[in-house]
PDB file of N, CA, C and O in Angstrom:
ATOM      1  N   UNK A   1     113.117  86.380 166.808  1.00  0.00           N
ATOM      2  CA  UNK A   1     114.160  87.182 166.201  1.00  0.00           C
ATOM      3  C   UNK A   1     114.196  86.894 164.708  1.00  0.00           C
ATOM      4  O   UNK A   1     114.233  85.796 164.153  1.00  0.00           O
ATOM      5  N   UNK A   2     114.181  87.886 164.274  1.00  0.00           N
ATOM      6  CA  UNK A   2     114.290  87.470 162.847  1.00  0.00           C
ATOM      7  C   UNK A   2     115.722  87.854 162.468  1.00  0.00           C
ATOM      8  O   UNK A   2     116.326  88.791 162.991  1.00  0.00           O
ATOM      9  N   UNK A   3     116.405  86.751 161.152  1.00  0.00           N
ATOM     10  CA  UNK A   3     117.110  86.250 160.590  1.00  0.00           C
ATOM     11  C   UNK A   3     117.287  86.217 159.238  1.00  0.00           C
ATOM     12  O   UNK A   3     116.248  86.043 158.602  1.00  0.00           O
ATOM     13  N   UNK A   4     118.174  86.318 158.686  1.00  0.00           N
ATOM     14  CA  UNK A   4     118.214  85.902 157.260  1.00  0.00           C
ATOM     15  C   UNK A   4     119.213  85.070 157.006  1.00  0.00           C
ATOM     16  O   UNK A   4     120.134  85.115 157.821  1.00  0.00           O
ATOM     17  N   UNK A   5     119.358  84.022 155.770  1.00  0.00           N
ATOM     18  CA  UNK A   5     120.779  83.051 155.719  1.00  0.00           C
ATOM     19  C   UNK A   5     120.742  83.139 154.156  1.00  0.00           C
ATOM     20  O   UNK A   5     120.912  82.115 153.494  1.00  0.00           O
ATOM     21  N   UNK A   6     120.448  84.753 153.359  1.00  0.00           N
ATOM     22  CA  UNK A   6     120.935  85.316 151.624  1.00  0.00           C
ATOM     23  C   UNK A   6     122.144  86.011 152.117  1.00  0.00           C
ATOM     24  O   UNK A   6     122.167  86.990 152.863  1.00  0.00           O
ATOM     25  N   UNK A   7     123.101  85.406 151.624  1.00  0.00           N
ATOM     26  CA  UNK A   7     124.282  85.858 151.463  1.00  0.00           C
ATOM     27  C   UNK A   7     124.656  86.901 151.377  1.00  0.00           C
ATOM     28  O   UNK A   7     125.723  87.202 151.912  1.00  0.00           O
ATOM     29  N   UNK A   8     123.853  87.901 150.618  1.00  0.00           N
ATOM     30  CA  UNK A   8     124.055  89.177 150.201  1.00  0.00           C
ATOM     31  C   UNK A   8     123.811  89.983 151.637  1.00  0.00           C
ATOM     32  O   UNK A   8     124.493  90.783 152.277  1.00  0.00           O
ATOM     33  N   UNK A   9     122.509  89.382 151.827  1.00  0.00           N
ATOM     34  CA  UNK A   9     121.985  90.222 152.902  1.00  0.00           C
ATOM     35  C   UNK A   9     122.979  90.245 154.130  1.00  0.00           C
ATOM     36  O   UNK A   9     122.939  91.273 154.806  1.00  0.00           O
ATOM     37  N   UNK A  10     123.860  89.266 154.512  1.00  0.00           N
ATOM     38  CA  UNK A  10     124.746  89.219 155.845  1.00  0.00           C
ATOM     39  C   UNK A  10     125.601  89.672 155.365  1.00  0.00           C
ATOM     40  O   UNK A  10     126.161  90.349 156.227  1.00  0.00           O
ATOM     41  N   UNK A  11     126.214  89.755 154.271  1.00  0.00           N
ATOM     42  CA  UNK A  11     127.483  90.437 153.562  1.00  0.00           C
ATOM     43  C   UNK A  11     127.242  91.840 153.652  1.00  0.00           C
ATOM     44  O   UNK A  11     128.131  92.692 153.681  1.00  0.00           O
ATOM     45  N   UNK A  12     126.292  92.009 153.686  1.00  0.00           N
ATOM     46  CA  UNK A  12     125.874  93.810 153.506  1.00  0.00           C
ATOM     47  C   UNK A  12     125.931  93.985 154.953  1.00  0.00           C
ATOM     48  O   UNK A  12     126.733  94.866 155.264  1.00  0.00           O
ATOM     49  N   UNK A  13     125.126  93.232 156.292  1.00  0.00           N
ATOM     50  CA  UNK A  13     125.288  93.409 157.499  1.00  0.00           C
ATOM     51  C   UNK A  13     126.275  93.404 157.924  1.00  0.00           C
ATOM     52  O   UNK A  13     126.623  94.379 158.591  1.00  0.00           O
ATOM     53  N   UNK A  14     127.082  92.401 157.742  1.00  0.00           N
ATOM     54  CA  UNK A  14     128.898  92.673 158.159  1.00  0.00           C
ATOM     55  C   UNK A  14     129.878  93.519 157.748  1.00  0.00           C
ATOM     56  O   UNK A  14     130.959  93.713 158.304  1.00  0.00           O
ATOM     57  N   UNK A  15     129.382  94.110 156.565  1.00  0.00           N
ATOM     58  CA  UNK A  15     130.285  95.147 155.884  1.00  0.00           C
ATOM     59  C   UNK A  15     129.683  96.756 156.504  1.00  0.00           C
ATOM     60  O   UNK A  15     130.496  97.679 156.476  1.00  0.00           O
ATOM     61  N   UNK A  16     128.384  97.013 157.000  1.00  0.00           N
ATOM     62  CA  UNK A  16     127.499  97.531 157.941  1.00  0.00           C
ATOM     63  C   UNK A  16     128.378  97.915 159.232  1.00  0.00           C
ATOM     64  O   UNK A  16     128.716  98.997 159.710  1.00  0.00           O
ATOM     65  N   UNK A  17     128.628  96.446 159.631  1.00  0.00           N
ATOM     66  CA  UNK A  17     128.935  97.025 161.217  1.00  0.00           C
ATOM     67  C   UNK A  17     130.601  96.866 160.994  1.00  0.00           C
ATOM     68  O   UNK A  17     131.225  97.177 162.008  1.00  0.00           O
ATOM     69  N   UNK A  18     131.273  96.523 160.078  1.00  0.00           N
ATOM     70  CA  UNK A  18     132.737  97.198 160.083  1.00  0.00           C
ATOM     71  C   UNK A  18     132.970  98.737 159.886  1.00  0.00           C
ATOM     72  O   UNK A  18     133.614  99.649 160.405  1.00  0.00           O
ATOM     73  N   UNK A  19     132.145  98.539 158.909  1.00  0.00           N
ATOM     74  CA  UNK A  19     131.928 100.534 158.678  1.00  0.00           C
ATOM     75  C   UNK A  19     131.864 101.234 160.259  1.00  0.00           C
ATOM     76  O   UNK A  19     132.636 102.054 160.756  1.00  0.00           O
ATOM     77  N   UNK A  20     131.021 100.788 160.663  1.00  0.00           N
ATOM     78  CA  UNK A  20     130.594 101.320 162.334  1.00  0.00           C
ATOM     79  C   UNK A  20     131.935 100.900 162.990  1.00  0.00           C
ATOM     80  O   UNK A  20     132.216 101.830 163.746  1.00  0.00           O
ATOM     81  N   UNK A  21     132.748 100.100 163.055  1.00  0.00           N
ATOM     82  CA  UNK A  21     133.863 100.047 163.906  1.00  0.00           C
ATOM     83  C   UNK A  21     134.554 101.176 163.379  1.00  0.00           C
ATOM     84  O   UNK A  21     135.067 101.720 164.357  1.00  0.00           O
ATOM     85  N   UNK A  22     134.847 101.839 162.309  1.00  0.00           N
ATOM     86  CA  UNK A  22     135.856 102.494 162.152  1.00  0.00           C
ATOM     87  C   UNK A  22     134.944 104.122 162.095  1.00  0.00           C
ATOM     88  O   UNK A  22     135.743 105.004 161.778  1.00  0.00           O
ATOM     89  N   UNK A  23     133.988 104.492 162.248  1.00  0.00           N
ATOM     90  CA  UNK A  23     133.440 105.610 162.831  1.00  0.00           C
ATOM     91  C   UNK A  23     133.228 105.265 164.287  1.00  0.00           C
ATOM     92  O   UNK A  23     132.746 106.303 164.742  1.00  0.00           O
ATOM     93  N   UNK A  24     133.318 104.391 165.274  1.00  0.00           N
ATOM     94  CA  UNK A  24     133.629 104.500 166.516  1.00  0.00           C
ATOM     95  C   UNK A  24     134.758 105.007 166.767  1.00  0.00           C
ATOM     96  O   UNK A  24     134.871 106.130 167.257  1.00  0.00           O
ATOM     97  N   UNK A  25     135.911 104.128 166.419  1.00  0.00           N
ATOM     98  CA  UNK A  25     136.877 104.863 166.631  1.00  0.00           C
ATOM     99  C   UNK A  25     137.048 105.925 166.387  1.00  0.00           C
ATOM    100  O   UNK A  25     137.585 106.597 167.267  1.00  0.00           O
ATOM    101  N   UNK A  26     136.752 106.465 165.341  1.00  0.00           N
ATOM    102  CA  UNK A  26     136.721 107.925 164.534  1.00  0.00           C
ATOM    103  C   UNK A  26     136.343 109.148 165.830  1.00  0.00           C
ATOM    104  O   UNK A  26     136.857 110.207 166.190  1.00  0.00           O
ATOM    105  N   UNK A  27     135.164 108.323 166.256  1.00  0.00           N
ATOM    106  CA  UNK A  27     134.382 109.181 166.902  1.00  0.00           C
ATOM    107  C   UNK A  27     134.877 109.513 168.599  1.00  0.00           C
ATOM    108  O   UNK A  27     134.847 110.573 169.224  1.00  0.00           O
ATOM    109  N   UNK A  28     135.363 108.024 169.049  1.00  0.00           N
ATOM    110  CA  UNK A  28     136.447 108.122 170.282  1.00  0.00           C
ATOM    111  C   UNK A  28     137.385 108.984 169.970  1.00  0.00           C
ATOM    112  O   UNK A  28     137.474 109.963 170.711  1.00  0.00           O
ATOM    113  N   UNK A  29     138.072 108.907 169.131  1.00  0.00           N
ATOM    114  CA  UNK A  29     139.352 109.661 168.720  1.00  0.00           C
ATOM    115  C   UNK A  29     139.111 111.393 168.912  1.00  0.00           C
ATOM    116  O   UNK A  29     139.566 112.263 169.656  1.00  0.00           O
ATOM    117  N   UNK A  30     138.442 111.349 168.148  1.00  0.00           N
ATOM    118  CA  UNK A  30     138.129 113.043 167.977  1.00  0.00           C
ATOM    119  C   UNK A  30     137.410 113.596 169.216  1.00  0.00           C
ATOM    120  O   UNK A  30     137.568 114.791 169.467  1.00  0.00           O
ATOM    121  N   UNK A  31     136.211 112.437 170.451  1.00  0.00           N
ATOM    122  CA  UNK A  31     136.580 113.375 171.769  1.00  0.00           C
ATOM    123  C   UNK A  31     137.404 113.140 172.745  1.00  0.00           C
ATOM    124  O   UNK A  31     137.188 113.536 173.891  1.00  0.00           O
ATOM    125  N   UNK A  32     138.228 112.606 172.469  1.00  0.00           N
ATOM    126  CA  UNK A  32     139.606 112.518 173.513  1.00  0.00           C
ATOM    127  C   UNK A  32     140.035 113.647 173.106  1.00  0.00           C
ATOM    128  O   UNK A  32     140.083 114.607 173.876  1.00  0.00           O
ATOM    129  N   UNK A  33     140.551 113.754 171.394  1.00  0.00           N
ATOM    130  CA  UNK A  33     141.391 115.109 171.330  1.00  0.00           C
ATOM    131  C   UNK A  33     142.774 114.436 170.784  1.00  0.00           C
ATOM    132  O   UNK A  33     142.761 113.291 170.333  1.00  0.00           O
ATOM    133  N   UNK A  34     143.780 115.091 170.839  1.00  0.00           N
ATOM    134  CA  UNK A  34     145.134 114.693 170.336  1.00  0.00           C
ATOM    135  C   UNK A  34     145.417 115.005 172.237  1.00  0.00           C
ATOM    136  O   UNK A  34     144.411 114.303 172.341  1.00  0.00           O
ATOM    137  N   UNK A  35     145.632 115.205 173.054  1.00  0.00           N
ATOM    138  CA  UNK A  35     145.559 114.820 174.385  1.00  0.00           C
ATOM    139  C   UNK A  35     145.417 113.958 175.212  1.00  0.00           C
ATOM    140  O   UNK A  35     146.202 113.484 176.034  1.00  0.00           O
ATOM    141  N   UNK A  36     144.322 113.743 174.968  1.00  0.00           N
ATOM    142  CA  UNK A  36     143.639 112.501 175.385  1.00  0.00           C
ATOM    143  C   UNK A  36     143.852 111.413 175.102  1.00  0.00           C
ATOM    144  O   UNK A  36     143.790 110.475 175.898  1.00  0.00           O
ATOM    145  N   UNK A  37     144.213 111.309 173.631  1.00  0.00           N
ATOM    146  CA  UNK A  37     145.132 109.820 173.082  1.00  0.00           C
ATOM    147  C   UNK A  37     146.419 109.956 173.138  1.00  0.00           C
ATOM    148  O   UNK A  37     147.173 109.205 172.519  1.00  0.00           O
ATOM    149  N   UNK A  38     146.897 111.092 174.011  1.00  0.00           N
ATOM    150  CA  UNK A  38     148.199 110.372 174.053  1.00  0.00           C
ATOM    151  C   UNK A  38     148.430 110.038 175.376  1.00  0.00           C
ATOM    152  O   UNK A  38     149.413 109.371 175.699  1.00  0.00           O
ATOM    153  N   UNK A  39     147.237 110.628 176.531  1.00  0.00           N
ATOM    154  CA  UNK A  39     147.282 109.948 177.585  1.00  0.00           C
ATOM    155  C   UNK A  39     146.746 108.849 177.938  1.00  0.00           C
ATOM    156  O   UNK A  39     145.712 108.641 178.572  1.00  0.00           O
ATOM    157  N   UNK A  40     147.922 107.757 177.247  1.00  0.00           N
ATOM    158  CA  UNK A  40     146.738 106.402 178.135  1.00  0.00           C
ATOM    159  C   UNK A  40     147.133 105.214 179.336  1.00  0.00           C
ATOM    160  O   UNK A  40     146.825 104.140 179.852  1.00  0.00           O
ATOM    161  N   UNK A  41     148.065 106.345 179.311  1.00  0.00           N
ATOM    162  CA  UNK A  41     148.202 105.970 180.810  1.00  0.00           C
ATOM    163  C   UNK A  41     147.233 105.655 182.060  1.00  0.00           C
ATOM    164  O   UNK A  41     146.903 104.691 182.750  1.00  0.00           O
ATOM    165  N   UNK A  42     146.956 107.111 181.940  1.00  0.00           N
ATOM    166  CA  UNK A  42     145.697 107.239 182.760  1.00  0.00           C
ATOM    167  C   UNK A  42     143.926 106.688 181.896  1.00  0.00           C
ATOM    168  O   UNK A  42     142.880 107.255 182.211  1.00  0.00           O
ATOM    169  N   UNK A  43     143.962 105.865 181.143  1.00  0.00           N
ATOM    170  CA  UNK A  43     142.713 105.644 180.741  1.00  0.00           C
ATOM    171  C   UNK A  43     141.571 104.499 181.542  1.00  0.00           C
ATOM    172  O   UNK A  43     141.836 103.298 181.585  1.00  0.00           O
ATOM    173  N   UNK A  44     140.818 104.838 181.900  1.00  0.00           N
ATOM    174  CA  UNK A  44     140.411 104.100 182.857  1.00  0.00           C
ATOM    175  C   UNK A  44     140.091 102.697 181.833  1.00  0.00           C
ATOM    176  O   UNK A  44     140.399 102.559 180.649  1.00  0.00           O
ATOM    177  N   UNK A  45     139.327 101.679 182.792  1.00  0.00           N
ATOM    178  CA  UNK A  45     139.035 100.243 181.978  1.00  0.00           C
ATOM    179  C   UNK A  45     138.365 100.616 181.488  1.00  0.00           C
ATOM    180  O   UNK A  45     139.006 100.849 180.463  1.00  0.00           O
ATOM    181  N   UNK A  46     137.138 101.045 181.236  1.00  0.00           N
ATOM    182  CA  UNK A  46     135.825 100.737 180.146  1.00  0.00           C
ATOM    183  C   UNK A  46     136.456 102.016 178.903  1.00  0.00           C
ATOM    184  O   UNK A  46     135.710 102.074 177.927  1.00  0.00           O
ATOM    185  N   UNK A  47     137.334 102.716 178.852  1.00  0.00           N
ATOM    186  CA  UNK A  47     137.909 103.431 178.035  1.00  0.00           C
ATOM    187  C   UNK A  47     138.687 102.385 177.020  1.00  0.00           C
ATOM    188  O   UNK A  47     138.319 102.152 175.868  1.00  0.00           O
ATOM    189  N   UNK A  48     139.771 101.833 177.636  1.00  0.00           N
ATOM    190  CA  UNK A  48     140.330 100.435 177.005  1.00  0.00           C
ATOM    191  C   UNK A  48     139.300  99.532 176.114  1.00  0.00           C
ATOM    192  O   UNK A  48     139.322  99.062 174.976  1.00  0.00           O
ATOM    193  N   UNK A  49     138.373  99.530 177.228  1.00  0.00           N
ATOM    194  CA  UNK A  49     137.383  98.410 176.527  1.00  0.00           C
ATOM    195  C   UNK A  49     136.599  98.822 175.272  1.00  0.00           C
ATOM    196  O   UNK A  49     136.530  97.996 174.362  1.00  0.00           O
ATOM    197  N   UNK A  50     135.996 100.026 175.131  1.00  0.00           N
ATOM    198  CA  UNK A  50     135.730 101.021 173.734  1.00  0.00           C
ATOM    199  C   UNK A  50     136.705 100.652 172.709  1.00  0.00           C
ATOM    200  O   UNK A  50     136.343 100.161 171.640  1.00  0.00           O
ATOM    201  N   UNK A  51     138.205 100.923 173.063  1.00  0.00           N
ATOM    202  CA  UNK A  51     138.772 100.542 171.836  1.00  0.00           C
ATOM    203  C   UNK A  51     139.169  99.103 171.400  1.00  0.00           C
ATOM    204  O   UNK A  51     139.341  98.735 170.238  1.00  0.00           O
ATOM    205  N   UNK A  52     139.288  98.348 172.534  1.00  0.00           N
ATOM    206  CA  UNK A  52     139.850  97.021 171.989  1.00  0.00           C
ATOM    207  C   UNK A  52     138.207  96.610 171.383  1.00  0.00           C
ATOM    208  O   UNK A  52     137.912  96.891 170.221  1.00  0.00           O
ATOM    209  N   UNK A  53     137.513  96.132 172.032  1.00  0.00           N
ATOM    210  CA  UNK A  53     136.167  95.416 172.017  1.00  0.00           C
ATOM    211  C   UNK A  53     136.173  95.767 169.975  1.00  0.00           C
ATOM    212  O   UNK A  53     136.655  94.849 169.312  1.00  0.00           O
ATOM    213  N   UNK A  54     135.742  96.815 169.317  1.00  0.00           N
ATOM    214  CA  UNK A  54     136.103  96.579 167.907  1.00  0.00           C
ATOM    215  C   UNK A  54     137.221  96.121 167.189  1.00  0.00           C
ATOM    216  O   UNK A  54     137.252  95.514 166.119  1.00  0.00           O
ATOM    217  N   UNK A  55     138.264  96.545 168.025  1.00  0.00           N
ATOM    218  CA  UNK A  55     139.564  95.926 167.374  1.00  0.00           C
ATOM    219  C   UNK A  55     139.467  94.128 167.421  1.00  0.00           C
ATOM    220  O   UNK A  55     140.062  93.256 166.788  1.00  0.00           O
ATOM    221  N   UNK A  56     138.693  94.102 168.212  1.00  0.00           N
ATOM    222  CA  UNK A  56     138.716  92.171 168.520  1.00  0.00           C
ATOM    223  C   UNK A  56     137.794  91.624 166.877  1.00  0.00           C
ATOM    224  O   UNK A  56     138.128  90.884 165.951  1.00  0.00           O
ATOM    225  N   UNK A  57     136.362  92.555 167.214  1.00  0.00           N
ATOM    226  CA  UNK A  57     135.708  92.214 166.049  1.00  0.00           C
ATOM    227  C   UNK A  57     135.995  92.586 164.964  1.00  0.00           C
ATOM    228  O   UNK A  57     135.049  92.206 164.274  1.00  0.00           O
ATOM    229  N   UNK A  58     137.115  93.398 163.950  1.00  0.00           N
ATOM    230  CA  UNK A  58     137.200  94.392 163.011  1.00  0.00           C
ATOM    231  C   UNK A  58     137.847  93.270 162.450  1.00  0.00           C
ATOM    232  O   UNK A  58     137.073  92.639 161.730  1.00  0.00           O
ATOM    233  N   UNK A  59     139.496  92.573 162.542  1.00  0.00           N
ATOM    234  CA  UNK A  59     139.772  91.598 161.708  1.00  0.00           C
ATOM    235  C   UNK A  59     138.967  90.193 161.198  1.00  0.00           C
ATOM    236  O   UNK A  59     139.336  89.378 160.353  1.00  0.00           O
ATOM    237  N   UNK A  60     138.004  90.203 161.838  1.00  0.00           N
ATOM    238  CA  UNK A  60     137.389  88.707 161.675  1.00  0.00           C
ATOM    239  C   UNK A  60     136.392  89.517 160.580  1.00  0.00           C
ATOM    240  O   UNK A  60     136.354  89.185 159.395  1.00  0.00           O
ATOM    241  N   UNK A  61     135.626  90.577 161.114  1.00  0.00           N
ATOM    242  CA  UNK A  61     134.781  90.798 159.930  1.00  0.00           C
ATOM    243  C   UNK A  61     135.702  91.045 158.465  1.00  0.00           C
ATOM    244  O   UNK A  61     135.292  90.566 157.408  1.00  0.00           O
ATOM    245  N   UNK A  62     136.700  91.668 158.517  1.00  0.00           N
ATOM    246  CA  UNK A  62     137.258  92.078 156.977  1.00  0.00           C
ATOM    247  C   UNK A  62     137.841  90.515 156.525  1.00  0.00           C
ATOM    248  O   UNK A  62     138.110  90.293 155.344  1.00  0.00           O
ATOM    249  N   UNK A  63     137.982  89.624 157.418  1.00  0.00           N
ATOM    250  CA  UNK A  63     138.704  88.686 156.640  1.00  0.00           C
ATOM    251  C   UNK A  63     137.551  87.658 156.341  1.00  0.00           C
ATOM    252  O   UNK A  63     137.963  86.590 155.886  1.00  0.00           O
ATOM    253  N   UNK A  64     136.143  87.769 156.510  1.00  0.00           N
ATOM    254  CA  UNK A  64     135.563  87.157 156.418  1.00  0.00           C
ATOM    255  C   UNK A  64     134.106  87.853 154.976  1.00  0.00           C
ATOM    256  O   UNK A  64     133.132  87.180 154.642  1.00  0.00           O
ATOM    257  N   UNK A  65     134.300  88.693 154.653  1.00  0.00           N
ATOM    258  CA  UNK A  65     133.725  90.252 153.689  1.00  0.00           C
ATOM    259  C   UNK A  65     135.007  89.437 152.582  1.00  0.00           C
ATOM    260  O   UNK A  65     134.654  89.094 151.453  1.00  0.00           O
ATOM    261  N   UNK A  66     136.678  89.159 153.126  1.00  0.00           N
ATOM    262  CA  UNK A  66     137.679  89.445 152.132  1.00  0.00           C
ATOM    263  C   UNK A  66     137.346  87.592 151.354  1.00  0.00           C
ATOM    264  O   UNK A  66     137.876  87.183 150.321  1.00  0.00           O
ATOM    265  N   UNK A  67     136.775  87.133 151.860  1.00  0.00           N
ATOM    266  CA  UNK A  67     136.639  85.678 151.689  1.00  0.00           C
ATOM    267  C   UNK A  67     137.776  84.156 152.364  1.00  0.00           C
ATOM    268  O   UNK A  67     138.075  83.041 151.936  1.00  0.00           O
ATOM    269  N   UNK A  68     138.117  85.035 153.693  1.00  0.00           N
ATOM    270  CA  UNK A  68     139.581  83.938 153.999  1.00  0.00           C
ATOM    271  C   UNK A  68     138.158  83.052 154.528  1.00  0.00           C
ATOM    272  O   UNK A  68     138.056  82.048 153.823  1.00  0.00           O
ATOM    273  N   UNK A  69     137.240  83.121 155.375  1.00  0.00           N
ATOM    274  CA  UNK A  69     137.138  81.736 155.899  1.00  0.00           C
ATOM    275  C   UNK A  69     136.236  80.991 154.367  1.00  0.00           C
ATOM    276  O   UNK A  69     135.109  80.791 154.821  1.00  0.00           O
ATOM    277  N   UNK A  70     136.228  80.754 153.611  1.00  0.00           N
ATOM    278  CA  UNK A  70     135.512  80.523 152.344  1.00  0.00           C
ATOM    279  C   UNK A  70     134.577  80.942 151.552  1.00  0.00           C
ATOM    280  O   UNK A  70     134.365  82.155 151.549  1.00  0.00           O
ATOM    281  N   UNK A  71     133.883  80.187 150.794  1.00  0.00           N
ATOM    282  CA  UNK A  71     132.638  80.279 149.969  1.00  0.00           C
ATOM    283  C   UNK A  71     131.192  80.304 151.479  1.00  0.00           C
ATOM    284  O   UNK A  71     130.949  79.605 152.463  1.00  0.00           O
ATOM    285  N   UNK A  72     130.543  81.639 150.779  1.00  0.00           N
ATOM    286  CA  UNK A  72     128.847  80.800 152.049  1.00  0.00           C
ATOM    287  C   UNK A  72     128.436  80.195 151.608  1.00  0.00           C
ATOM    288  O   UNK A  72     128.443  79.927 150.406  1.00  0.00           O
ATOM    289  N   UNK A  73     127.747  79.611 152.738  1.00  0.00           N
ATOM    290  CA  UNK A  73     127.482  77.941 153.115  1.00  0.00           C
ATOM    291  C   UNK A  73     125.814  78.169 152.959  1.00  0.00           C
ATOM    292  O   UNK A  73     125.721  77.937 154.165  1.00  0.00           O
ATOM    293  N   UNK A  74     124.746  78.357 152.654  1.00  0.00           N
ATOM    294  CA  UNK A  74     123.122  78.318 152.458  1.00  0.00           C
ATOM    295  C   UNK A  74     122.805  76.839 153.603  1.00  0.00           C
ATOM    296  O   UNK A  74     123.395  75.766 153.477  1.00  0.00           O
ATOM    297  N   UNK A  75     122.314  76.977 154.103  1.00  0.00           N
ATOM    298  CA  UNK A  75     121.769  76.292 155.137  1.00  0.00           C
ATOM    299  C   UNK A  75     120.406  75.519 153.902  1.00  0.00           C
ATOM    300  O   UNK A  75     119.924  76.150 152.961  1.00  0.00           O
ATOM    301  N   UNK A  76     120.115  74.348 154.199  1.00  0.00           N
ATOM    302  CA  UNK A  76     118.589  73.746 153.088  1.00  0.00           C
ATOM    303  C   UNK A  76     117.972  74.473 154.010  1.00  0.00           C
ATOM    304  O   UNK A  76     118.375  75.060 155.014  1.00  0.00           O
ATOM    305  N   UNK A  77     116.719  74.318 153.413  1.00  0.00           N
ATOM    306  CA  UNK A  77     115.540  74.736 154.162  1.00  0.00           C
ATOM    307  C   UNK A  77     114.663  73.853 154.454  1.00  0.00           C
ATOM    308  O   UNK A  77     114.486  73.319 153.359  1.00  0.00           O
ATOM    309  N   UNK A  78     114.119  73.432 155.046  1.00  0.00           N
ATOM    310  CA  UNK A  78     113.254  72.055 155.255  1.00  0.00           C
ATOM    311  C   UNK A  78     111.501  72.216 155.331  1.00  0.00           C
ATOM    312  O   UNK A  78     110.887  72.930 156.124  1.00  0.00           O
ATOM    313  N   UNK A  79     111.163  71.704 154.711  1.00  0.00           N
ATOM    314  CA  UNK A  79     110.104  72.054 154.002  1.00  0.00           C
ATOM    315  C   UNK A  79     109.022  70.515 154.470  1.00  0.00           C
ATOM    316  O   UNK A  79     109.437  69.358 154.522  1.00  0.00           O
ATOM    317  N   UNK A  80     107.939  70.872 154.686  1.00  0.00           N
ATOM    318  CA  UNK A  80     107.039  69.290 155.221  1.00  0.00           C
ATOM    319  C   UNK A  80     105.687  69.276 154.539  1.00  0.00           C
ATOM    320  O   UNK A  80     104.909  68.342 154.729  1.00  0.00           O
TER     321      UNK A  80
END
């Protein structure tokens, strides 16, 4: 698997797939309908699970893009 540990480059990947959380939703939203989201009563589980499952990941990525958990950390590289 390839990897990268340039800052820029995971900053751009995490700011990547927040973008994508909020065109999921976008995209759930608009085929339910204004109907459909207001019935969620009846929403089955893996419907639930579509929307929470980004909502779980969406604050950790912005607060982590916003700089709450700190400065990045560069891993050395070890060299022989």
């Amino acid at each position: 698997m390839r990897h990268s540990t340039q800052p820029d480059i995971v900053r751009g990947y995490v700011a990547c797939t927040l973008l994508t959380d909020i065109m999921w939703w976008a995209s759930l939203a608009y085929c339910l309908g204004e109907k459909g989201l207001n019935d969620r009563q009846n929403w089955p589980t893996a419907l639930w699970g579509q929307w929470i499952g980004p909502a779980c990941t969406f604050p950790i990525k912005a607060a982590y893009l916003t700089g709450l958990f700190g400065k990045d950390r560069v891993p050395a590289i070890k060299t022989e």
